[in-house]
TIFIVO-333294 format. One line per 10 residues: for each residue x, y, z of C-alpha. Coordinates in Angstrom, 3 decimals, always signed. Last residue first. Layout:
BEGIN
X/Y/Z; ...
This chain:
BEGIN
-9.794/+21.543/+21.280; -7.548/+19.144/+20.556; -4.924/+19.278/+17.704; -4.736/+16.516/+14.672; -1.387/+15.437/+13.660; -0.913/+13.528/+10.912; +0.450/+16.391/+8.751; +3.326/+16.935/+11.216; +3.592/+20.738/+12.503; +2.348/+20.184/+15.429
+5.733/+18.271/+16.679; +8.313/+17.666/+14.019; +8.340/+17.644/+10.384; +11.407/+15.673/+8.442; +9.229/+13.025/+6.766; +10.353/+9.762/+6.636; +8.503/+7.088/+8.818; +4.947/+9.103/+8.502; +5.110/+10.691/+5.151; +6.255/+7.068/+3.195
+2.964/+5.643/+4.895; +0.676/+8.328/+3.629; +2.160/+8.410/+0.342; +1.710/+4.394/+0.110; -1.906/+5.227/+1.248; -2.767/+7.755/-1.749; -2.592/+11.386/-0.348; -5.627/+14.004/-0.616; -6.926/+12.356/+2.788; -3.891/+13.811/+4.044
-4.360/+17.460/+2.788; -8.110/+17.529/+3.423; -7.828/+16.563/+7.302; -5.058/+18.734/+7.319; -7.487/+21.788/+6.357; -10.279/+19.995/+8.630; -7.754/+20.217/+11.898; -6.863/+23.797/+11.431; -10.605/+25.063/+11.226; -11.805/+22.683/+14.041
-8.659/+24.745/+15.759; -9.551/+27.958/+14.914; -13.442/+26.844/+16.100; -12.908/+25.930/+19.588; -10.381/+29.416/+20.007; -13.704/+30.647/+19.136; -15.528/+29.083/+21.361; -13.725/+29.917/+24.100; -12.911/+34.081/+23.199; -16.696/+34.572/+23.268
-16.798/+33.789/+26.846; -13.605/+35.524/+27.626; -14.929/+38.875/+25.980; -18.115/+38.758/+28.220; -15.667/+38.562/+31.561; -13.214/+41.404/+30.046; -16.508/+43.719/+29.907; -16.991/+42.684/+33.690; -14.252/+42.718/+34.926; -13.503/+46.472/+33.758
-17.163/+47.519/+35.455; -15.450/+45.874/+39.163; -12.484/+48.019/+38.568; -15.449/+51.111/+38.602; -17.248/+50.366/+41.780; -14.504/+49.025/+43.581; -16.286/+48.945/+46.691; -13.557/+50.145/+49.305; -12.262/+51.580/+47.496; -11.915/+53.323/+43.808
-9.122/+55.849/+44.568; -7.272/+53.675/+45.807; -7.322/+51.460/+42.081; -8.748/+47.863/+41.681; -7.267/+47.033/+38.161; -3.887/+47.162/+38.662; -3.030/+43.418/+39.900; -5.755/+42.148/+37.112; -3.345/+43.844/+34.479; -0.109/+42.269/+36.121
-2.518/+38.781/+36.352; -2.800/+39.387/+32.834; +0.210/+39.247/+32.045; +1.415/+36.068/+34.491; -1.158/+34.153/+32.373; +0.863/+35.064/+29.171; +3.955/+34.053/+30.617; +2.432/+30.666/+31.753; +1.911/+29.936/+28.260; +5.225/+31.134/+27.227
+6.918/+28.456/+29.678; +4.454/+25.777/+28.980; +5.017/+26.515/+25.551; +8.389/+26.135/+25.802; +9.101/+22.931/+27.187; +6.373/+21.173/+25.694; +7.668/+22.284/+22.174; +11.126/+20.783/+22.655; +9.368/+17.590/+24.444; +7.476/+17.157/+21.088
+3.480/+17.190/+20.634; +2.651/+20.921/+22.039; -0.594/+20.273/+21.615; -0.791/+18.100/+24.341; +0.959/+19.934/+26.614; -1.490/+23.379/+26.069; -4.459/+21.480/+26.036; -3.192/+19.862/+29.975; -2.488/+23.514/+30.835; -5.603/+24.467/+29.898
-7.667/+21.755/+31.803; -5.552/+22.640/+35.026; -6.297/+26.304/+34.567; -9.693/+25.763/+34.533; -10.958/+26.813/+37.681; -14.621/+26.588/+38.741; -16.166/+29.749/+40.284; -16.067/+29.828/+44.390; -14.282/+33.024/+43.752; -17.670/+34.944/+42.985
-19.963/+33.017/+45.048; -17.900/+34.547/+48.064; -17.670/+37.690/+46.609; -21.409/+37.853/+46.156; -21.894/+36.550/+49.945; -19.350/+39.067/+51.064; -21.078/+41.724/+49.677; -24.386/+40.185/+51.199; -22.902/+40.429/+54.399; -21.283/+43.547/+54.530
-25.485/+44.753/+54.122; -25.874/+47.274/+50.951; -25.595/+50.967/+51.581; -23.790/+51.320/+48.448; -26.024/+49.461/+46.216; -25.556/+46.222/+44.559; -25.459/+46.669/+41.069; -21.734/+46.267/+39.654; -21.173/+43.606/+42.243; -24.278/+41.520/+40.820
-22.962/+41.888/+37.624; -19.468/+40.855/+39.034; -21.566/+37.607/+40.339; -24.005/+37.041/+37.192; -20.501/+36.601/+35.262; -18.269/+34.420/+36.859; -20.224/+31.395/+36.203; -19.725/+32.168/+32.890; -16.444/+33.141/+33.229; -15.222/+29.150/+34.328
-17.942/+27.758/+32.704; -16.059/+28.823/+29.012; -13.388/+25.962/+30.543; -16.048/+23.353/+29.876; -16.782/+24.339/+25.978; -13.095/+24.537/+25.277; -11.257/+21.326/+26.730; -13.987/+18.225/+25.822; -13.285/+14.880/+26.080; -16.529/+13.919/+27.413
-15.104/+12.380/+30.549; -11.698/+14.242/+30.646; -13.556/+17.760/+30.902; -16.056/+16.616/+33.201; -13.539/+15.396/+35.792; -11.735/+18.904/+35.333; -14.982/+20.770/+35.878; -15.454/+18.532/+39.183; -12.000/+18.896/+40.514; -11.823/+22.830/+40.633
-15.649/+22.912/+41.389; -14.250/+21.435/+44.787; -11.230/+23.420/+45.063; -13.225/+27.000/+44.462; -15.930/+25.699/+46.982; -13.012/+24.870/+49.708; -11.495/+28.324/+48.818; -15.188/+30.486/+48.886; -15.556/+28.698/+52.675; -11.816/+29.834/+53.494
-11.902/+33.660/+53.020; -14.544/+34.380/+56.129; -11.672/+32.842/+58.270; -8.836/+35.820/+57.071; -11.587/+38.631/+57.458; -12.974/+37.490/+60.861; -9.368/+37.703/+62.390; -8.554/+41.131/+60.982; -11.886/+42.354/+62.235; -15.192/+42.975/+59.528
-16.421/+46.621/+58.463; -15.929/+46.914/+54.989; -12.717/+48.015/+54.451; -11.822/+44.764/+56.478; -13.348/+42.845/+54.120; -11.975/+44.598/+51.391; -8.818/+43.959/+52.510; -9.448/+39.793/+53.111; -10.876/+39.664/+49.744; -8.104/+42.201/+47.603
-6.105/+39.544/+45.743; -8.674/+37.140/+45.032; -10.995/+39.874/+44.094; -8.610/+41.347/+41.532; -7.773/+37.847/+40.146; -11.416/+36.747/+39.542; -12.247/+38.364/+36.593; -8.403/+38.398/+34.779; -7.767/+34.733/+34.843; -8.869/+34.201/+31.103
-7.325/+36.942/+29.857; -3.612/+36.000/+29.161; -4.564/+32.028/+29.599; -6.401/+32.122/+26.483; -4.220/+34.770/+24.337; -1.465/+31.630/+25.370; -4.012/+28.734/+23.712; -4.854/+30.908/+20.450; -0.985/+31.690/+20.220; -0.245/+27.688/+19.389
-1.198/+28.016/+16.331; +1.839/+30.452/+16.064; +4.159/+28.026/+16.175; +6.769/+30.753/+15.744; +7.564/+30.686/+19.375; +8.628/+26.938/+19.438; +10.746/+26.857/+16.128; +13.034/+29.781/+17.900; +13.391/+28.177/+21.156; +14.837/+24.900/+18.707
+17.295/+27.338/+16.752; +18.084/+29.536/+20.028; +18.925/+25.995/+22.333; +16.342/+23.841/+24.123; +18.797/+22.372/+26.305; +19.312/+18.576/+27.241; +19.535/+17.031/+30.833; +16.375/+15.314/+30.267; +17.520/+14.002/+26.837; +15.038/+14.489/+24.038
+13.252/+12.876/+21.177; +11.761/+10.538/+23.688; +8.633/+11.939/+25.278; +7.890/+12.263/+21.285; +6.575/+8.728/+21.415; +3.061/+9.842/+22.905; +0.562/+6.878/+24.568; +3.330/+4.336/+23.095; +6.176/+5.995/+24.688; +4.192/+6.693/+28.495
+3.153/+2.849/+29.058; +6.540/+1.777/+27.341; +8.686/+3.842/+30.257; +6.395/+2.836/+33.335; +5.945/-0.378/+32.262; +9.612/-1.151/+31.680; +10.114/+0.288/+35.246; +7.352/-1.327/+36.651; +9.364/-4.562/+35.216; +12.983/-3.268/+36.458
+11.574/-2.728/+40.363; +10.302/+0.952/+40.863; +11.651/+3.402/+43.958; +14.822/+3.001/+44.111; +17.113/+0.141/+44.758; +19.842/+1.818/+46.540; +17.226/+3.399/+48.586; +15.432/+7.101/+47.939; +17.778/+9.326/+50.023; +21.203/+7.333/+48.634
+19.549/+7.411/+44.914; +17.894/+5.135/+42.966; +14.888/+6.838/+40.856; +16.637/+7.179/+37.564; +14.291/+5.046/+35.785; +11.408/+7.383/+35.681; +13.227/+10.654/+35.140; +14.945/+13.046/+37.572; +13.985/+11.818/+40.617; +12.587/+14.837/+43.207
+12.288/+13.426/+46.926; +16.218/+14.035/+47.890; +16.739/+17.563/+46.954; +12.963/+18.546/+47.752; +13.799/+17.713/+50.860; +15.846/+21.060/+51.542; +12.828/+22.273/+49.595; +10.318/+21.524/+52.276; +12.136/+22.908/+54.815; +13.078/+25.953/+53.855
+8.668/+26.120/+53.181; +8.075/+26.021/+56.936; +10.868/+28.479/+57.667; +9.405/+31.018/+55.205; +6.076/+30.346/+56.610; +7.265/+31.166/+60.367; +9.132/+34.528/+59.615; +6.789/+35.886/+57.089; +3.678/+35.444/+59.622; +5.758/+36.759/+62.375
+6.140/+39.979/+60.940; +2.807/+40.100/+59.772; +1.747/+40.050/+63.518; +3.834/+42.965/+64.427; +7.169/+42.797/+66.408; +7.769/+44.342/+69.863; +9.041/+40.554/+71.242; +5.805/+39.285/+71.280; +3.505/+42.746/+70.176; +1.269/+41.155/+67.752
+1.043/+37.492/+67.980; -2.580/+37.618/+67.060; -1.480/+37.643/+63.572; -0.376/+33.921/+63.778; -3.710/+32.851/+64.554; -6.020/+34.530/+62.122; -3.002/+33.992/+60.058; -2.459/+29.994/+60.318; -6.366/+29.368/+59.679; -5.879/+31.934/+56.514
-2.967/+29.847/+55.466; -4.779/+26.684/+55.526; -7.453/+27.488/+53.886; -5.648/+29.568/+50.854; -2.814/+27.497/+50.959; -5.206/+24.234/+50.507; -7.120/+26.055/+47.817; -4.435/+27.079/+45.941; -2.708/+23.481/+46.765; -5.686/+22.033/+45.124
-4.253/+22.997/+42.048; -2.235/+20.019/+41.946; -5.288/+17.836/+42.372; -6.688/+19.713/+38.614; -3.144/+18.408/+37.522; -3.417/+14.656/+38.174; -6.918/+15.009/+36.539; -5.047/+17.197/+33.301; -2.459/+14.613/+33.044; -3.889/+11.039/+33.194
-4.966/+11.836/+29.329; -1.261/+12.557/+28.105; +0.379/+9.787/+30.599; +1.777/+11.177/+33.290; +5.583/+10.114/+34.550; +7.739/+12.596/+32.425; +5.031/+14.690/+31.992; +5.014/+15.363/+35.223; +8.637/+16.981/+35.187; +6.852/+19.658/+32.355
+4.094/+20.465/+34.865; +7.268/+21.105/+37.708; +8.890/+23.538/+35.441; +6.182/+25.159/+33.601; +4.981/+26.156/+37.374; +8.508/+26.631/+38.853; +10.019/+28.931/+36.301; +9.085/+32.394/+38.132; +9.683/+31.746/+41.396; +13.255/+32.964/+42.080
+12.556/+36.005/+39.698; +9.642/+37.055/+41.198; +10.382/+36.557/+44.705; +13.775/+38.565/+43.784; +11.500/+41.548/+42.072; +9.041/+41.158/+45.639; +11.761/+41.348/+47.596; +12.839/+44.681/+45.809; +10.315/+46.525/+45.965; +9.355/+45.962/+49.892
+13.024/+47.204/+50.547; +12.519/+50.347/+48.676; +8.429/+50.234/+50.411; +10.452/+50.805/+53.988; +11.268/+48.682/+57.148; +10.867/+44.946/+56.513; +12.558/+42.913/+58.759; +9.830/+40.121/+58.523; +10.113/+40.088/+54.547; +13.590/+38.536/+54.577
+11.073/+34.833/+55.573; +10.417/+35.106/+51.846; +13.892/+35.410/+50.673; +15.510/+32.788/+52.547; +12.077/+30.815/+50.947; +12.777/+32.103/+47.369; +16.710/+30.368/+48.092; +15.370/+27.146/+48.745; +12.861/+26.969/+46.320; +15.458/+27.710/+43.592
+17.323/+25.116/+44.350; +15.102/+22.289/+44.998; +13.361/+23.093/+41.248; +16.978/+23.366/+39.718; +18.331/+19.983/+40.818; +15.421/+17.480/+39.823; +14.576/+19.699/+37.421; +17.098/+19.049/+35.764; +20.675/+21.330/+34.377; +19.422/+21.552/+31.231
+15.958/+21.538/+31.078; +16.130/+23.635/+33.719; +17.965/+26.646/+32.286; +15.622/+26.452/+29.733; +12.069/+26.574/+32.276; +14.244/+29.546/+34.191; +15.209/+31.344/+31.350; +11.230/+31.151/+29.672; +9.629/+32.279/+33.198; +12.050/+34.755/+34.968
+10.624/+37.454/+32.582; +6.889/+36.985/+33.559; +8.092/+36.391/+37.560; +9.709/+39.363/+37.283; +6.865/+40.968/+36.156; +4.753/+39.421/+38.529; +6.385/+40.919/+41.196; +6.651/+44.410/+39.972; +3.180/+44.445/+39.629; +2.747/+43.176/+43.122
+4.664/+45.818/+44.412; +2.817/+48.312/+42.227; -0.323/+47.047/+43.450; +0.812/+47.553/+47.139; +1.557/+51.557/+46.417; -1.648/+51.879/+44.681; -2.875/+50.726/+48.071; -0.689/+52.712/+50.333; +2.689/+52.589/+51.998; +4.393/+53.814/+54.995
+6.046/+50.697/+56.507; +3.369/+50.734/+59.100; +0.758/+52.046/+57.253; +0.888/+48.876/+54.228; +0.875/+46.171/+57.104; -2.016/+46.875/+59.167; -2.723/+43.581/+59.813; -5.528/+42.791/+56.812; -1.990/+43.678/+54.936; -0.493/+40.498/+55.641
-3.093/+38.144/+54.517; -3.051/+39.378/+50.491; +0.710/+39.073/+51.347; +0.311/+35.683/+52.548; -0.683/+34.547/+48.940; +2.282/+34.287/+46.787; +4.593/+33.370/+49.199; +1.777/+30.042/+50.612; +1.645/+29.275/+46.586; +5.395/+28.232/+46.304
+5.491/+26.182/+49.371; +2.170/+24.484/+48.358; +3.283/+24.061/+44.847; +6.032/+22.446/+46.691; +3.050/+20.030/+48.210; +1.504/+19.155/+45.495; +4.579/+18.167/+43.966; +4.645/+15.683/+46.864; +1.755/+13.882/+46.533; +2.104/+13.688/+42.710
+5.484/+11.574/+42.665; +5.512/+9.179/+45.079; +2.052/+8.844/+46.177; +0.594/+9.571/+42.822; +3.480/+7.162/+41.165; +2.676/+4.680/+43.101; -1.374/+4.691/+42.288; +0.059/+4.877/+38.447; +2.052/+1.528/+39.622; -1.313/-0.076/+40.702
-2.989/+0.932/+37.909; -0.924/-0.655/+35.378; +0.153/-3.908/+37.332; -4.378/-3.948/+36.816; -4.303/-3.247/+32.937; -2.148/-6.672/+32.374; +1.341/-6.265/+31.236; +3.275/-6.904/+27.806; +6.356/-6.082/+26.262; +6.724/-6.071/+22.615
+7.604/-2.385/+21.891; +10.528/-2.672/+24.051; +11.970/+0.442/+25.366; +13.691/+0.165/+28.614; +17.388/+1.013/+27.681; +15.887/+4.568/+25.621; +14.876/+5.530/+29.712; +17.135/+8.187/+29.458; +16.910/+9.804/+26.156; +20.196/+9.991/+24.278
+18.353/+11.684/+21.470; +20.581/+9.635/+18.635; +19.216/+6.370/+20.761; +15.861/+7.710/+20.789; +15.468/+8.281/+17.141; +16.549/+5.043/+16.339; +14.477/+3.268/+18.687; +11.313/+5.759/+16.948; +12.080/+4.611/+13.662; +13.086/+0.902/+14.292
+9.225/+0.986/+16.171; +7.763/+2.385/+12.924; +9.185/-0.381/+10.892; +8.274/-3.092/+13.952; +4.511/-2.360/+12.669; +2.901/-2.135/+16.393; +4.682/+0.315/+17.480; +1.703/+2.955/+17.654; -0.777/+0.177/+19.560; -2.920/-2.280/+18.937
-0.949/-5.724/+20.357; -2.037/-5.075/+23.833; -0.330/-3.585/+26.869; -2.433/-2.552/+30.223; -4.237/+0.210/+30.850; -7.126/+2.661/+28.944; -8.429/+4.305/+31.650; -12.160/+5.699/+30.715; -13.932/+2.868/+32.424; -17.138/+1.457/+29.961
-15.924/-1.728/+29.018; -13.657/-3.255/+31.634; -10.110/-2.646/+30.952; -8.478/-5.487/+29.652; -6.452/-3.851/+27.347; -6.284/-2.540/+23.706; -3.665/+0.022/+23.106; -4.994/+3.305/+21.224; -1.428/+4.807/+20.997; -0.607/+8.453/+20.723
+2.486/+8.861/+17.365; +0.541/+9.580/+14.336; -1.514/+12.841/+16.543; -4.879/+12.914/+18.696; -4.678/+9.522/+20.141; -7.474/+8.638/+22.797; -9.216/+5.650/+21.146; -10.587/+4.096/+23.721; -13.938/+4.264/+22.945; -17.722/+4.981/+24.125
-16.775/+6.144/+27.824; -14.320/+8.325/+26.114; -16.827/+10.253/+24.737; -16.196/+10.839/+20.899; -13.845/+13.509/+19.385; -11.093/+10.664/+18.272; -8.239/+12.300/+16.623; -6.911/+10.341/+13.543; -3.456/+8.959/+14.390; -2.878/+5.309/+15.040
-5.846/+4.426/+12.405; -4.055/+6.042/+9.570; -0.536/+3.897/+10.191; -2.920/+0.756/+10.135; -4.578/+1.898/+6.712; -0.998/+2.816/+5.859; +0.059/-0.793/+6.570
């Protein structure tokens, strides 16, 4: 039995197109199905799997009765479907489910980014502000989006998701669309600290209701499409601007006026149906808006819930209506092997953030009209979407998180060098081509927000570190925020020399983040392997560790 309780939990590095054994920890199943050889799902129920010895499955029933966890009436570590009823319901759950997260990430994204759009209209004059002015607006911004992260993310894991996400989105919309009667940089302050702090707890939020429905591998794909809606905002809200900003002068009020008004009325709606299109959990889908029968019959139900236990049974050592309170926030933050992944996502975002921010203002700095500087920002989005899914696809096929993200500020690199060298007197084209190539780079935020879940192991943990990890990435876009200065325009000569040195740092932060956690994994390795197998098998069903810090867990890297 400890041979069997072994083979349930030592990571698998190979290429998933060699095995199925995707488990990195004692509790990850390695289920056989009838997948054809070769695919890198692994679907439908087989006899191979982490409740296979019925003394582990007691453990885990037990566990998840004294949790109260939601779906505990669905567990049944005997039931069976074929790989096919599998894929079909996963297909459901993308149209119900992912298809319309994407689009409240959508609603939140199209606030975030319509300032950038705003002043290429001659915003920051006309309610007397300046660059450095603008930076400290978004600086306030993200800093109370940084502190409304971790009370947001606990306050919804106790009231739901479900009920919290729809709030708050309504009420950052009200407060977006405030924007068009915006007279002074007092008043431009302090929308952007509410914005903040209405926003802040929606990313860790909505990633940790996917996980709910997403199997551990399914994840980081499902989330690369979520951060489409960058791209999607970014395209569709520049085609929206160039038009919307041509409505200067209807009724005496500036374009950017009408830009706030009409996308903050566009996004009230979508989280007044938010409401009604967010379940709470997987078998909690009935509900007057949904149908009195909800969305899955009982046997996708039962798939749904054993298909998610047996890839990770620490989806059910929680209610989703319970808090994380001090004790359990306290365990969280003091996993400090988790720090590697946050010091990740505090620099890693830093090179392109500045440009991102600044494109359709430096293009007008640099010679082109308000309507050619909003369309000349889509072809860099629909190349930054498309590397988006492709470095994410590559990830999951060789099963490999650190090596792919480094791309990300690799390919970054020759552009800011190019930047940093091209002359003054250089053609607007060409700077816009470098800029271009620049923010076409592949984004890897979905691949290190899948790590981050996944080595979180426990609900507790999940809940969290998505919330500190997302902290950390909010830091350094504050730094990025400050790091093209008025005094440095229109070129950016010197921000662009910062992004640079921070660019060569990220690369060599990757693989060594890679190597802590080889490190980590080969000192459990030795401490297991030092155990005889009736140790090993008394560890796993009574040992009082939780989450990463179980013996048998291995993290991935």
């Amino acid at each position: 039995m400890a041979e069997e309780l072994k083979h349930n939990i030592e990571i698998s590095d190979r290429d998933p197109a060699e095995t199925k054994e995707t488990a990195t920890d004692s509790q990850d199943a390695t289920d056989s199905s009838d997948t054809p050889k070769g695919q890198n799902e692994d679907y439908g129920s087989g006899d191979d799997h982490v409740f296979s010895d019925p003394a582990v499955a007691e453990y885990w029933r037990l566990k998840y009765e004294k949790a109260r966890y939601e779906n505990r009436h669905r567990f049944d570590p005997e039931y069976r479907w074929t790989a096919e009823e599998e894929r079909r319901l996963v297909r459901k759950i993308d149209m119900r489910i992912m298809v319309w997260a994407w689009l409240m990430f959508c609603a939140l994204d199209m606030h975030r980014r319509n300032i950038n759009r705003a002043i290429s209209d001659n915003m920051l004059p006309e309610i007397g502000m300046n660059t450095n002015d603008f930076n400290y607006g978004q600086t306030i911004f993200l800093a109370c989006f940084l502190a409304a992260e971790l009370p947001s993310g606990l306050i919804s894991k106790k009231l739901g998701a479900d009920v919290w996400i729809p709030t708050i989105m309504v009420c950052w919309s009200v407060v977006a669309l405030s924007q068009a009667f915006l007279k002074s940089r007092a008043g431009f302050y302090a929308i952007k600290a509410l914005l903040g702090l209405l926003m802040g707890g929606f990313i860790p939020d909505i990633v940790l209701w996917l996980t709910y429905f997403y199997k551990s591998r399914e994840l980081p794909l499902r989330l690369a499409w979520f951060w489409t809606a960058l791209s999607a905002v970014n395209i569709i809200g520049s085609l929206l601007a160039a038009g919307i900003l041509q409505m200067r002068g209807i009724n005496g009020w500036s374009g950017w006026r009408w830009l706030f008004l009409i996308e903050g009325l566009i996004t009230l709606i979508i989280g007044i149906f938010s409401w009604g299109l967010m379940p709470p959990g997987p078998t909690q889908t009935r509900h007057w808006f949904r149908g009195k029968n909800g969305w899955f019959t009982d046997h996708e139900e039962l798939i749904l819930v054993n298909r998610l236990l047996r890839d990770d049974p620490s989806k059910g050592d929680m209610n989703n209506r319970q808090a994380v309170g001090p004790t359990l926030l306290f365990r969280a933050v003091k996993d400090w092997e988790m720090w590697p992944l946050y010091i990740i996502g505090l620099t890693t975002y830093i090179p392109p953030g500045a440009p991102t921010n600044y494109l359709s203002y430096i293009l007008r700095q640099i010679g082109f009209s308000v309507f050619d500087a909003n369309l000349l920002a889509i072809p860099s989005q629909f190349l930054f979407a498309v590397n988006l899914l492709i470095i994410t696809w590559v990830s999951r096929r060789f099963n490999e998180r650190s090596i792919i993200s480094s791309s990300s500020n690799i390919w970054i690199f020759p552009w800011v060098l190019a930047l940093v060298l091209l002359p003054d007197n250089a053609s607007p084209w060409v700077r816009y081509a470098m800029l271009t190539g620049l923010l076409s780079y592949p984004y890897c935020h979905a691949i290190l927000v899948g790590w981050n879940a996944k080595n979180s192991n426990a609900v507790r943990t999940r809940a969290v570190s998505a919330a500190l990890y997302n902290m950390f990435v909010q830091s350094g876009n504050i730094i990025s925020s400050n790091i093209y200065r008025d005094d440095d325009q229109p070129l950016y000569r010197r921000g662009n020399k910062i992004l640079l040195g921070i660019t060569v740092f990220n690369i060599v932060l990757f693989y060594f983040v890679k190597g802590f956690y080889i490190w980590r994994n080969k000192l459990r390795d030795r401490k297991w392997n030092a155990m005889t197998s009736e140790e090993q098998e008394n560890y796993v069903l009574a040992t009082k560790d939780e989450g990463m810090q179980r013996l048998d867990f291995r993290f991935a890297h």
